[in-house]
C-alpha positions as CSV (number, residue, x, y, z in Angstrom):
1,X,0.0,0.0,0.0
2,X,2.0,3.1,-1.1
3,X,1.0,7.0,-0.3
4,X,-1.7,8.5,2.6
5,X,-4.8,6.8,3.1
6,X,-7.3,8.8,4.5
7,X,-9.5,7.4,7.1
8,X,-11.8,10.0,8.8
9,X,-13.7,9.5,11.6
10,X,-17.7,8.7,9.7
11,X,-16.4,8.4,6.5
12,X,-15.2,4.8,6.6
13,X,-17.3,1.8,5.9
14,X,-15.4,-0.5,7.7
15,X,-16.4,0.8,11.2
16,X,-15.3,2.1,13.8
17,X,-12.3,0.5,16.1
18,X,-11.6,1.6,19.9
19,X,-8.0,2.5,19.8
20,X,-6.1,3.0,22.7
21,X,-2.5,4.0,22.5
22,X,1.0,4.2,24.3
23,X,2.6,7.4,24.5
24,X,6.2,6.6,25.4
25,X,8.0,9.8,27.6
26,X,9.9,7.2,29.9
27,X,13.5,8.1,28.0
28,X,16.7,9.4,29.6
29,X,17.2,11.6,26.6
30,X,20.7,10.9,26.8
31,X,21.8,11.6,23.0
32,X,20.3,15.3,24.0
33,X,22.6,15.2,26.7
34,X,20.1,14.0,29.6
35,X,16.9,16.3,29.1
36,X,13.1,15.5,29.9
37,X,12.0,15.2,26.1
38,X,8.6,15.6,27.0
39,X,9.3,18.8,28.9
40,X,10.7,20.4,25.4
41,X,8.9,23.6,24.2
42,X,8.5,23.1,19.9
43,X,6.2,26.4,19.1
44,X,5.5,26.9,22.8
45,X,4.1,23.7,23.3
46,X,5.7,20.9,25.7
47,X,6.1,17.8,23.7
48,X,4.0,15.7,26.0
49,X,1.1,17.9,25.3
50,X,1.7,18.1,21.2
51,X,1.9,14.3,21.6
52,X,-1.5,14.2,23.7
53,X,-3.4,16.8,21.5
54,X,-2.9,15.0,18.6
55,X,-4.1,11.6,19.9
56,X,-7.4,13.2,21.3
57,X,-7.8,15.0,17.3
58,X,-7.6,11.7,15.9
59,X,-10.1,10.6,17.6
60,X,-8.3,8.2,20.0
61,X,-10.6,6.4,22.4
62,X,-7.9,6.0,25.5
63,X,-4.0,7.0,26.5
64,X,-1.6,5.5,28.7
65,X,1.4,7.4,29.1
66,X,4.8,5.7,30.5
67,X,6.9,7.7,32.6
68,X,10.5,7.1,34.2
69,X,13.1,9.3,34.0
70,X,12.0,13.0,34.9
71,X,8.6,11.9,35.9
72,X,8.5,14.5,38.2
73,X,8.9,17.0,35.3
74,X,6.5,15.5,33.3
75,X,3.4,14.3,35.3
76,X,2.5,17.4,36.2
77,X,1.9,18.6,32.7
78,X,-0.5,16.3,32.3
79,X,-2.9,17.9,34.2
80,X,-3.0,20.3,31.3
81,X,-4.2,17.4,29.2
82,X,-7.2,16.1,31.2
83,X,-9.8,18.6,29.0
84,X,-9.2,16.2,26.2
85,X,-9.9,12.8,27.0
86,X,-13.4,11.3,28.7
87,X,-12.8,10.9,32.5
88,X,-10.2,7.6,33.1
89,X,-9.4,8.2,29.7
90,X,-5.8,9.1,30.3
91,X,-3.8,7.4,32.7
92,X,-0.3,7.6,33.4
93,X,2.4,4.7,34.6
94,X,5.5,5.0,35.6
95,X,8.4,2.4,34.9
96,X,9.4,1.4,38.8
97,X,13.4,0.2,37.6
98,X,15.9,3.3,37.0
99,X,17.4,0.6,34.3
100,X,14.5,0.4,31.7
101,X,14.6,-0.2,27.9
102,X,12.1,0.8,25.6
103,X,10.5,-2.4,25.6
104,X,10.0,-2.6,29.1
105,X,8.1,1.0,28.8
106,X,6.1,-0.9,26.1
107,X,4.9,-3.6,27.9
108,X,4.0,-1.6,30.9
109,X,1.9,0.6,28.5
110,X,0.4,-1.8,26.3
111,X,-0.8,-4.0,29.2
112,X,-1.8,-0.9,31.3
113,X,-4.9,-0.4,28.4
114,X,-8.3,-1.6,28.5
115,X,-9.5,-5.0,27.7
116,X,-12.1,-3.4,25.7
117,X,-9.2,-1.9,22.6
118,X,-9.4,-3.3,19.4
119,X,-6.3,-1.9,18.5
120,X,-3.0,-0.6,19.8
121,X,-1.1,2.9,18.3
122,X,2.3,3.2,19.8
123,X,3.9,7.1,19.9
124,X,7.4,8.4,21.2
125,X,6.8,11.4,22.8
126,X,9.5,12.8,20.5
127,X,7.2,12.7,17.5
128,X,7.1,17.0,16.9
129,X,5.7,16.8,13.5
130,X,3.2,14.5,13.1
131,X,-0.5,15.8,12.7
132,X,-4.1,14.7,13.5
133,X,-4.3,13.7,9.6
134,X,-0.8,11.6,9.8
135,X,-2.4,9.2,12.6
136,X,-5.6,9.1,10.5
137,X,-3.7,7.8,7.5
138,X,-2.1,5.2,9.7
139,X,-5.6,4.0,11.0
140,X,-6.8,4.0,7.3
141,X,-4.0,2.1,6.2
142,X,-4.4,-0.4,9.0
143,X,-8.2,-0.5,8.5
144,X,-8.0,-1.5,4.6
145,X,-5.4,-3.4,4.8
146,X,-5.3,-7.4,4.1
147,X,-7.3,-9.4,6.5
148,X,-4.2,-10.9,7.6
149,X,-2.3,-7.5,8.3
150,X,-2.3,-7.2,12.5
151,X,0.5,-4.4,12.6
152,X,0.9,-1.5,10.3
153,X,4.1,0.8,10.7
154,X,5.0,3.6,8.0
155,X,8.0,3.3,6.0
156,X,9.8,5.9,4.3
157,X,12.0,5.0,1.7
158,X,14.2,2.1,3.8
159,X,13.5,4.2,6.9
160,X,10.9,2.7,9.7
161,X,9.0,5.3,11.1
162,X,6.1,5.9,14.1
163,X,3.8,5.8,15.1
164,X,2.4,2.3,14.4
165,X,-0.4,0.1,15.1
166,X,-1.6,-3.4,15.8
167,X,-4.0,-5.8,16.5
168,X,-5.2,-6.8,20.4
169,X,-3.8,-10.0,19.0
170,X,-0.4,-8.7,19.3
171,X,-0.7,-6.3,21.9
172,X,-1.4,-9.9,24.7
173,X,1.5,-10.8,23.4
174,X,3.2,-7.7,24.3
175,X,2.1,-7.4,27.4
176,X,3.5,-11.2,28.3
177,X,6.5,-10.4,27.1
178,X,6.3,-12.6,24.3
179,X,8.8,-12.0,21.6
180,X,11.0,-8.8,21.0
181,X,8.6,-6.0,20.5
182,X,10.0,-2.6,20.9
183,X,13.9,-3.7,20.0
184,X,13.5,-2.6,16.1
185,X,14.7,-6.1,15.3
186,X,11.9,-7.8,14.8
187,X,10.3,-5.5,12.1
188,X,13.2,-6.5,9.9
189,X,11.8,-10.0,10.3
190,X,9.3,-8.9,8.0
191,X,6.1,-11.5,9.7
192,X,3.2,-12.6,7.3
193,X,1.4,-10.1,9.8
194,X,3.3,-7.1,9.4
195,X,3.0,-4.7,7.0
196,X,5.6,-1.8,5.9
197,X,3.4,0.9,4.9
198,X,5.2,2.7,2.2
199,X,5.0,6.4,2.0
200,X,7.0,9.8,1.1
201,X,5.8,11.7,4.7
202,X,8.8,12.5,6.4
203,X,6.4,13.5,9.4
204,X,6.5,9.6,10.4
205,X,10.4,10.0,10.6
206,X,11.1,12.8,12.1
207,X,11.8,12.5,16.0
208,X,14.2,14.8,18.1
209,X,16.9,12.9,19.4
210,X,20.1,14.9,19.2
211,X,20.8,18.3,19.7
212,X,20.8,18.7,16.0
213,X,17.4,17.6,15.8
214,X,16.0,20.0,18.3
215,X,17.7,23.0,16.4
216,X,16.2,22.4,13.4
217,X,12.9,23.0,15.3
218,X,13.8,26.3,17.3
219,X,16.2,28.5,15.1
């Protein structure tokens, strides 16, 4: 499936799914020398927030966000969030070992979530550029995809990208810590189940991890 599929909320005659997702601000930020990235301004706007308002735009049903490094920083800026999302709606975990790895974070998150999800989106909190219509593309794409597809993430050119999205299916496998979801590795496995959704948005691609990164948003 190459290019945006567009998916909005009404329009779609496959019907509606219950989406919860991950947001993932548990990071040491150590590449940006050891900085909250959640707590980063882009436009005025901490990334935590950003990451939140776009979720709650696309129409996403429920939020758990990891925290674990800087928590203190960046739980109380969710407060500011609680005006988008229906009461229990968003609800925040915090990884309890100073010594996490990302998929730790995930499988706290992922199990953290409702039994009643049909389907699982998975955002870095580092994500500045992606928009209410980039996660609605994703959800089209995972909505009209093959009956056997269970996990869509974009792909730009060779470059794997975020957010992505997958089944319940593969979310109870997450949360039992069955195989190694959240190490990058297994994508390149390339599973019957997975697809690579092909497209030219750099959005999907574009996260803030170094210094560099962060300049090209705030010069």
């Amino acid at each position: 499936m190459i290019g945006e599929v567009c998916c909005e909320p009404g329009d779609c005659e496959t019907g509606r799914l219950r989406i919860g997702a991950v947001l993932l601000a548990a990071g040491e930020g150590a590449r940006l020398g050891g900085r909250a990235k959640g707590a980063i301004e882009i436009e005025g706007e901490p990334l935590i927030l950003r990451g939140l308002r776009v979720l709650s735009n696309a129409g996403v049903d429920e939020v758990v966000v990891v925290t674990g490094h800087y928590q203190s920083e960046i739980s109380p800026l969710l407060a500011q969030a609680d005006s988008l999302f229906n009461e229990s709606c968003l609800v925040e975990v915090t990884q309890p070992m100073g010594d996490h790895s990302q998929s730790d974070s995930l499988r706290l998150g992922v199990a953290s979530l409702s039994q009643e999800v049909d389907a699982v989106m998975v955002l870095p909190v580092d994500m500045a550029a992606l928009t209410r219509q980039d996660l609605i593309s994703l959800i089209g794409a995972y909505k009209h995809a093959d009956a056997a597809i269970e996990f869509v993430g974009p792909m730009v050119g060779a470059r794997p990208g975020n957010p992505v999205l997958f089944s319940r299916r593969i979310a109870l496998k997450i949360a039992r810590g069955e195989g190694d979801f959240g190490s990058g590795a297994w994508r390149h496995q390339r599973p019957d189940w997975l697809l690579e959704w092909q497209t030219d948005n750099l959005h999907y691609v574009a996260d803030i991890d170094t210094p560099d990164d962060l300049k090209r948003w705030t010069q």
